[in-house]
C-alpha positions as CSV (number, residue, x, y, z in Angstrom):
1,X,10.7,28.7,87.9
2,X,13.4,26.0,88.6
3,X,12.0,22.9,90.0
4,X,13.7,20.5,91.7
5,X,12.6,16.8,92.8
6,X,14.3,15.8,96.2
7,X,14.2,12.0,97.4
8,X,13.2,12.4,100.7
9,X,12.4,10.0,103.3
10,X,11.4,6.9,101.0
11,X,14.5,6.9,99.6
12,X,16.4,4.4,101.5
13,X,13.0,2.0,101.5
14,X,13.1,1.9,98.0
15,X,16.6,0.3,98.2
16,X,18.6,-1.5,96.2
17,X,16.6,0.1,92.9
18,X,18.0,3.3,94.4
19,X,21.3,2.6,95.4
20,X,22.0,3.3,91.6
21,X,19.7,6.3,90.2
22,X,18.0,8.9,92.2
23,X,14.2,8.4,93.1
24,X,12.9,10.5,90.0
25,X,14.2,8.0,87.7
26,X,12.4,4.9,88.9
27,X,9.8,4.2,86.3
28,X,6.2,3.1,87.3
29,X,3.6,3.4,84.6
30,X,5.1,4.8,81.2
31,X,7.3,7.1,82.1
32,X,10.2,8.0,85.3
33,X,8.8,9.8,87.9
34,X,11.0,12.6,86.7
35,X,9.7,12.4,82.5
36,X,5.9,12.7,84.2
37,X,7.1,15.9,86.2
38,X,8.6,17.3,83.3
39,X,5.7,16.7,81.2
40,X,3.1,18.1,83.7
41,X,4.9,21.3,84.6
42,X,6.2,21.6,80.8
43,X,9.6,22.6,82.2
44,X,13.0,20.7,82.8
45,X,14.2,19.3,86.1
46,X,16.9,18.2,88.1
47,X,17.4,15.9,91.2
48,X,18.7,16.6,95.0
49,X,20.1,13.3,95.8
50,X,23.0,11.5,97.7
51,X,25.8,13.1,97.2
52,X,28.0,10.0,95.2
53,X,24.9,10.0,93.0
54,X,25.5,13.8,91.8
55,X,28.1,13.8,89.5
56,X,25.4,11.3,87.1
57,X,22.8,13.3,88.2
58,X,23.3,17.0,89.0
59,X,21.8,19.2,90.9
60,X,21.0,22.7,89.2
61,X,20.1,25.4,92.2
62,X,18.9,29.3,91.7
63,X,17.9,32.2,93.6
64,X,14.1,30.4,93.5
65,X,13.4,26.7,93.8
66,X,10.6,25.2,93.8
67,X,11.6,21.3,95.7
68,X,9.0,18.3,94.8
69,X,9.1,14.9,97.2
70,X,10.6,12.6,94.2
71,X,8.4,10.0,95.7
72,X,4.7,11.9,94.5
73,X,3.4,11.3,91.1
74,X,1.7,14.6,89.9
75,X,-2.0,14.9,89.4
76,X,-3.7,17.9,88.0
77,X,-4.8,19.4,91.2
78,X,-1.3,19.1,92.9
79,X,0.5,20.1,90.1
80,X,-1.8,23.6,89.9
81,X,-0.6,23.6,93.8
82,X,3.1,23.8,93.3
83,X,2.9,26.1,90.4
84,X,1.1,28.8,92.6
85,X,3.4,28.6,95.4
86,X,4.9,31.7,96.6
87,X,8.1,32.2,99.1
88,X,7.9,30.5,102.4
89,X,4.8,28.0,101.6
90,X,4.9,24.4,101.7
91,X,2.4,21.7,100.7
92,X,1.9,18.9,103.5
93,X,0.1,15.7,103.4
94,X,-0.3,12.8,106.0
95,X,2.8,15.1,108.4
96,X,5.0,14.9,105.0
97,X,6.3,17.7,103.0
98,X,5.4,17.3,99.2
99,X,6.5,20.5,97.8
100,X,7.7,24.0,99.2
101,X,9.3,27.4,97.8
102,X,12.9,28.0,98.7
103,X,15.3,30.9,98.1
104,X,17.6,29.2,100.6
105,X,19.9,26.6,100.3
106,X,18.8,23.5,101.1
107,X,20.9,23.5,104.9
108,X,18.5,26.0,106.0
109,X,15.4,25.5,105.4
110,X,13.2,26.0,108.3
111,X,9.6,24.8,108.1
112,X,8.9,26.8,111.1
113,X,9.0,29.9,109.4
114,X,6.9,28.1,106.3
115,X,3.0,28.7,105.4
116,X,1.7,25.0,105.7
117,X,-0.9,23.9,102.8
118,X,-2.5,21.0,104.1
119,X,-3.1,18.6,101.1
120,X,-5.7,16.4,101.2
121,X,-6.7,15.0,98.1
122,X,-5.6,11.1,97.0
123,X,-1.9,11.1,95.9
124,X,0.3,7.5,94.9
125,X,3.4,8.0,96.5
126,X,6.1,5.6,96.4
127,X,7.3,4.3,99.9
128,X,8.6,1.0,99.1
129,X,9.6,-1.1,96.8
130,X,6.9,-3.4,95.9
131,X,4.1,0.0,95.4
132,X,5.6,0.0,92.2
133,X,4.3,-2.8,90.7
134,X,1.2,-2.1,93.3
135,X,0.4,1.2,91.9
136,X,1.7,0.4,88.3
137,X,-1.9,0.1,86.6
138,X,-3.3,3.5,88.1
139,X,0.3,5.1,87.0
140,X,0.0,3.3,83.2
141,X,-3.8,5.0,83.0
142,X,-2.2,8.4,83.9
143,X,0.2,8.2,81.7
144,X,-1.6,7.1,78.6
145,X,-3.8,9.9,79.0
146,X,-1.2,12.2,79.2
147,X,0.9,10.8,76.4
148,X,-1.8,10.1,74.4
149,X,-4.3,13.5,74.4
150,X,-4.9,14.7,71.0
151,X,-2.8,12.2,69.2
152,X,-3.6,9.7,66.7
153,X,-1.7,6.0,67.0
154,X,-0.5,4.4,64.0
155,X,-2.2,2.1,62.1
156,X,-2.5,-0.9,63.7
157,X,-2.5,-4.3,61.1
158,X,-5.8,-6.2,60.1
159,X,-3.8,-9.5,61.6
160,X,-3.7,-8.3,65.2
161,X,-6.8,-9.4,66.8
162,X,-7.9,-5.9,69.3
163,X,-10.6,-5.7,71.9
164,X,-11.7,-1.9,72.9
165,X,-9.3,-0.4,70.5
166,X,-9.9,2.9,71.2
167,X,-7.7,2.4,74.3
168,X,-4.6,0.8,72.3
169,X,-1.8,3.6,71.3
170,X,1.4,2.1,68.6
171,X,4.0,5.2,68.0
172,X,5.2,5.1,64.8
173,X,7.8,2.4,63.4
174,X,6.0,-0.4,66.2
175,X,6.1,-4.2,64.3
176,X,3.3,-6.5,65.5
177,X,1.5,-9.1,62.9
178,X,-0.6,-11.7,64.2
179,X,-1.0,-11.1,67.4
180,X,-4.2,-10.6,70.6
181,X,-4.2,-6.6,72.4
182,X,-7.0,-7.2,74.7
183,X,-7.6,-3.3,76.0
184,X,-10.6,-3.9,78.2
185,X,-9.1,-3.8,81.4
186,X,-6.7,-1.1,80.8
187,X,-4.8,0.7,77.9
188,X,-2.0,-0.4,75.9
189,X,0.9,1.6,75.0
190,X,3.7,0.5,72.2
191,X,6.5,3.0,71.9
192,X,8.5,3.9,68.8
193,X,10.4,1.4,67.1
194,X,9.2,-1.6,69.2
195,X,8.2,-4.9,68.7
196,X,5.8,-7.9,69.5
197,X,6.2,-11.0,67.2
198,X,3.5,-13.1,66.3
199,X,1.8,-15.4,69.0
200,X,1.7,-13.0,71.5
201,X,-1.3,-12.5,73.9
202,X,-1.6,-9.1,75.6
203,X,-3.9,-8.1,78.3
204,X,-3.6,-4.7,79.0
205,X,-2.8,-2.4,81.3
206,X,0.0,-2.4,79.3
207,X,3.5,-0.2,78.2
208,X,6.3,-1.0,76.0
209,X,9.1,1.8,76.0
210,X,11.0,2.4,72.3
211,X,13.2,-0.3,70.5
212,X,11.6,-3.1,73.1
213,X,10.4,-6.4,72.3
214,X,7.8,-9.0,72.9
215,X,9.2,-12.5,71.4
216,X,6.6,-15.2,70.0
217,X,3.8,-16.8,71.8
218,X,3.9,-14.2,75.1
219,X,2.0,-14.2,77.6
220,X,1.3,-10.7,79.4
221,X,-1.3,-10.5,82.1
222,X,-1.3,-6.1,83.2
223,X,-0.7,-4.3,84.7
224,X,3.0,-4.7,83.3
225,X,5.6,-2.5,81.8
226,X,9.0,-2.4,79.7
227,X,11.1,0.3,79.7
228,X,13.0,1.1,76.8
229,X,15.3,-1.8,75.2
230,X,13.6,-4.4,77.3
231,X,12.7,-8.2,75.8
232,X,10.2,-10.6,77.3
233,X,9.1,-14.2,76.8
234,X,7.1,-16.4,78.8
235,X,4.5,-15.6,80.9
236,X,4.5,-12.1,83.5
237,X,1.4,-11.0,85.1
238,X,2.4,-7.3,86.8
239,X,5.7,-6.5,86.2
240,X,7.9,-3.3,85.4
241,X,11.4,-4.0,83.9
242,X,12.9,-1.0,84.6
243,X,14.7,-0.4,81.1
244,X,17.2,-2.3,79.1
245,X,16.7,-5.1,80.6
246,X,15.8,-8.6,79.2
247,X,13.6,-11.7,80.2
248,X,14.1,-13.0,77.1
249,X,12.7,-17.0,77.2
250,X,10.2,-19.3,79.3
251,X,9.2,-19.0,82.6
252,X,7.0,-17.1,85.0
253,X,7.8,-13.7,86.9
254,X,4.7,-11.9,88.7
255,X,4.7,-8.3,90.4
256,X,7.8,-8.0,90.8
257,X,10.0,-5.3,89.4
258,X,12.8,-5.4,87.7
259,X,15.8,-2.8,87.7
260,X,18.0,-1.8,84.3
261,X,20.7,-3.9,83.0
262,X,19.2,-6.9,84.2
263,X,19.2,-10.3,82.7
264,X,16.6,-13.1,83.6
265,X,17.6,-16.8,82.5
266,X,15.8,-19.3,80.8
267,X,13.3,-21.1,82.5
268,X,13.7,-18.8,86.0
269,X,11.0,-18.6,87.8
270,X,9.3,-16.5,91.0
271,X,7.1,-17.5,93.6
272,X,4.6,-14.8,93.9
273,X,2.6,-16.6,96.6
274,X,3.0,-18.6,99.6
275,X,1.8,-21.8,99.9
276,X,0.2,-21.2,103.1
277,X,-1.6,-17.7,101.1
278,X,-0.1,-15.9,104.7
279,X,1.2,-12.2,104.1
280,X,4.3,-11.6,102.3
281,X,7.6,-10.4,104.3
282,X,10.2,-8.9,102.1
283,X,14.0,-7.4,103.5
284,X,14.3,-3.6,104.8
285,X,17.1,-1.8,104.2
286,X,16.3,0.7,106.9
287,X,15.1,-1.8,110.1
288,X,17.8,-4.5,108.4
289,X,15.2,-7.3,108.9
290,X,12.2,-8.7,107.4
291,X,9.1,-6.4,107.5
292,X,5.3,-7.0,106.2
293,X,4.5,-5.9,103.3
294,X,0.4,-6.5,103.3
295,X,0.3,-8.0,100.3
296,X,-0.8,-11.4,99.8
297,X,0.7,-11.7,96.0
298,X,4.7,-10.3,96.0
299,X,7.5,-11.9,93.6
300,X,10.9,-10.0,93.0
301,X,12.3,-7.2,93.3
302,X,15.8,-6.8,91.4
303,X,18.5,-3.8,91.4
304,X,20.5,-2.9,88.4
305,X,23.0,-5.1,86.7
306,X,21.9,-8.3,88.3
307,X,21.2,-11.6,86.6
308,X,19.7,-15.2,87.0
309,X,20.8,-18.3,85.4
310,X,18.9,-20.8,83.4
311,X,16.4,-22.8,86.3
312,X,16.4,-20.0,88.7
313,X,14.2,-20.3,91.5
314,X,13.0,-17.3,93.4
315,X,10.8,-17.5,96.3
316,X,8.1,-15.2,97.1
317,X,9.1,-11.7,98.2
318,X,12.6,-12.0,97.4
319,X,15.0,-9.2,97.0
320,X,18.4,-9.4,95.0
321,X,20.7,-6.1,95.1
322,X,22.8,-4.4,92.6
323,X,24.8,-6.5,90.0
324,X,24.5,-10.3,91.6
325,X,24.8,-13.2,89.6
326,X,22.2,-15.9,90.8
327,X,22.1,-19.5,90.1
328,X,21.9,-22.9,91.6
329,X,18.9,-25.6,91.7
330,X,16.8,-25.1,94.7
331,X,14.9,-21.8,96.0
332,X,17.4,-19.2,96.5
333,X,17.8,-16.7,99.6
334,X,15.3,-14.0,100.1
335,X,18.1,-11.6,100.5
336,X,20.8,-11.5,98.1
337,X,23.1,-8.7,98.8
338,X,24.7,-6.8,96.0
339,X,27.7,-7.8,94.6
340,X,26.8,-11.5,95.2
341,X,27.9,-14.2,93.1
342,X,26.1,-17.8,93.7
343,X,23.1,-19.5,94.7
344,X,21.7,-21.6,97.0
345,X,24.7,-23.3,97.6
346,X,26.4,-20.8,98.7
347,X,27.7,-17.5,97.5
348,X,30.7,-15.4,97.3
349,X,31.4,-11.5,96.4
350,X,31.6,-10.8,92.8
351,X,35.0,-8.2,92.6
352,X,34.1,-4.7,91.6
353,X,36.6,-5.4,88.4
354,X,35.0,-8.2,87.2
355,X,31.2,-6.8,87.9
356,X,32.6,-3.5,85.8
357,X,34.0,-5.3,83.1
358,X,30.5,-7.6,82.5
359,X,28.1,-3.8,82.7
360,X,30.4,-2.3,80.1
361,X,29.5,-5.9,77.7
362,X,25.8,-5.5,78.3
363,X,25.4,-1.6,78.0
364,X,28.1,-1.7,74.7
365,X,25.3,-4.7,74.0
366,X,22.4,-2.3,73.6
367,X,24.5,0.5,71.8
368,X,24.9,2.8,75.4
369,X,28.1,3.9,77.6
370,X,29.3,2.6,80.9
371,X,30.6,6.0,81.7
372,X,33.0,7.3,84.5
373,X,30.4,8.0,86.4
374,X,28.8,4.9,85.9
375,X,32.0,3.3,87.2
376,X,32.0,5.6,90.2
377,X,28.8,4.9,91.2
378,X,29.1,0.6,91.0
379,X,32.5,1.2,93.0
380,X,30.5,3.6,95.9
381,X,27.7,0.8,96.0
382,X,30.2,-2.1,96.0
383,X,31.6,-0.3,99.1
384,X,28.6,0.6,100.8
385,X,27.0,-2.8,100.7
386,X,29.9,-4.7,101.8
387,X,28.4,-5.1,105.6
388,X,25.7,-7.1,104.1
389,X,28.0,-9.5,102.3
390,X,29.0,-12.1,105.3
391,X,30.1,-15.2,103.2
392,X,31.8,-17.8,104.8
């Protein structure tokens, strides 16, 4: 069966992670939405997503597709759904299609015609930005148990101090001496290759993707996780950085997530409450205004390629867009557009050349390609998000 994972309607909440990667590629937990797909159905996929998006990301279509809401993450039951559906059936929960069997293209498709399956069991779905780091700890105990079934870690050193070790996983080539993995609030996961340097305190949930690193004397409260090539220092309580990203020095950031390519200066810091403890507000791209999020604790949210100088101060529920370059004294503006260059004192755009030229540095940085398409994609958003940069 070919399976494909469509963005649906969450797509333009989750904004500006997704102005640059399709919704199956945002990582929560472990693994991309798309890698715990993959591994559940033990089968490939591919992505239906905006159209600039495609040539980075393509879609593969035949005579019998099975499409999956991008913004689901599979359990057992839902996965044994999809896998028995037959022409002409669709799986529904809450008024919203999760999954259906097409052999049309996907013009036609006419629920009308379609057997309903109403779903009714508990499912995380992804409808805004900050549920990733919401639903992050329930995602990192899925995925460990996936990752982990019938496997053995790797021998973990006599110097690393390890409470409930059972739950604590190290893939082979991981360097850690002299260190605290505190498992007994969640699992810990440490992929191949990475490292945590000595010092380091670690209160699990917790993930580290391949070749990533935890510099001395960390602080990490869970649930948090780093992608693959991330670094960390400091203190972060509930975080995802994305992948290949750093956070490399002091300072605090707390749930908030981070998006690839990023870099967070020395000493930056993020409110993650307000003083008054009232509910958060964070920007929508959809109603283009401030909306409540329900959450009393809400730090950062960051797209791709951006990156804060040293004494950065971000207030609480603060979004920053794809590839902006923040800095400044004082608290900066909840809503930095992409392409924004500046701080608090004012910003101006940051030319689609220049921007190019700096995410070919960091990617060559980390051994990876800024491709054409790459390119194409920076130059679409660049475009796309110019209404939103009104500099005077």
């Amino acid at each position: 069966m070919n399976y494909i994972l469509f963005d649906g309607s969450s797509r333009n909440n989750l904004l500006p992670l997704t102005y640059t990667k399709p919704v199956a590629e945002i990582r929560i937990g472990i693994l991309t939405i798309k890698e715990k797909w993959e591994k559940w159905l033990g089968s490939t996929t591919t992505t239906l997503t905006e159209s600039y998006l495609e040539t980075k990301y393509p879609l593969v279509e035949m005579e019998e597709n099975i499409m999956i809401n991008a913004s689901c993450l599979p359990t057992e039951y839902l996965v044994e759904l999809i896998c028995d559906l037959k022409e002409n059936q669709a799986i529904l929960k809450d008024d919203e299609i999760i999954a259906f069997f097409t052999t049309d293209t996907q013009k036609e498709v006419d629920f009308n015609s379609y057997h309903i399956i109403n779903y009714s069991d508990n499912i995380i779905q992804i409808k805004h930005t900050w549920d990733i780091f919401v639903y992050n700890g329930e995602a990192l105990i899925s995925d460990f148990k996936l990752i982990t079934k019938g496997r053995k870690s790797a021998p973990i050193p006599d110097s690393v101090y390890c409470i409930n070790k059972d739950q604590i996983f190290l893939e082979e080539g991981v360097d850690i001496e002299i260190g605290v993995l505190n498992a007994s609030k969640g699992p810990i996961y440490i992929g191949k290759n990475a490292e945590i340097m000595e010092g380091s305190m670690i209160r699990g949930p917790f993930a580290m993707g391949e070749y990533s690193v935890v510099k001395m004397g960390t602080k990490v409260y869970g649930p948090t996780t780093l992608g693959p090539k991330c670094k960390i220092g400091g203190e972060v309580n509930n975080v995802v950085l994305s992948g290949y990203c750093s956070k490399g020095h002091e300072g605090y950031l707390g749930n908030a997530v981070i998006g690839e390519w990023c870099n967070i200066g020395a000493d930056t810091n993020n409110s993650n409450l307000k003083n008054n403890y009232s509910e958060v507000r964070m920007w929508d791209y959809v109603k283009e205004s401030f909306v409540k999020t329900g959450l009393q604790f809400c730090g950062l949210i960051m797209g791709d390629h951006s990156k804060s100088a040293i004494n950065t101060m971000f207030n609480t529920g603060t979004i920053v867009g794809v590839s902006s370059n923040i800095y400044g004294g004082n608290f900066q503006r909840n809503f930095v557009p992409s392409f924004s260059w500046g701080g608090s004192g004012g910003f101006k755009t940051y030319q689609i050349d220049k921007a190019e030229d700096t995410a070919e540095l960091v990617m060559n940085r980390k051994n990876e390609d800024f491709t054409k398409e790459d390119r194409q994609i920076l130059k679409h958003v660049f475009e796309i998000t110019k209404k939103y940069r009104n500099f005077k």
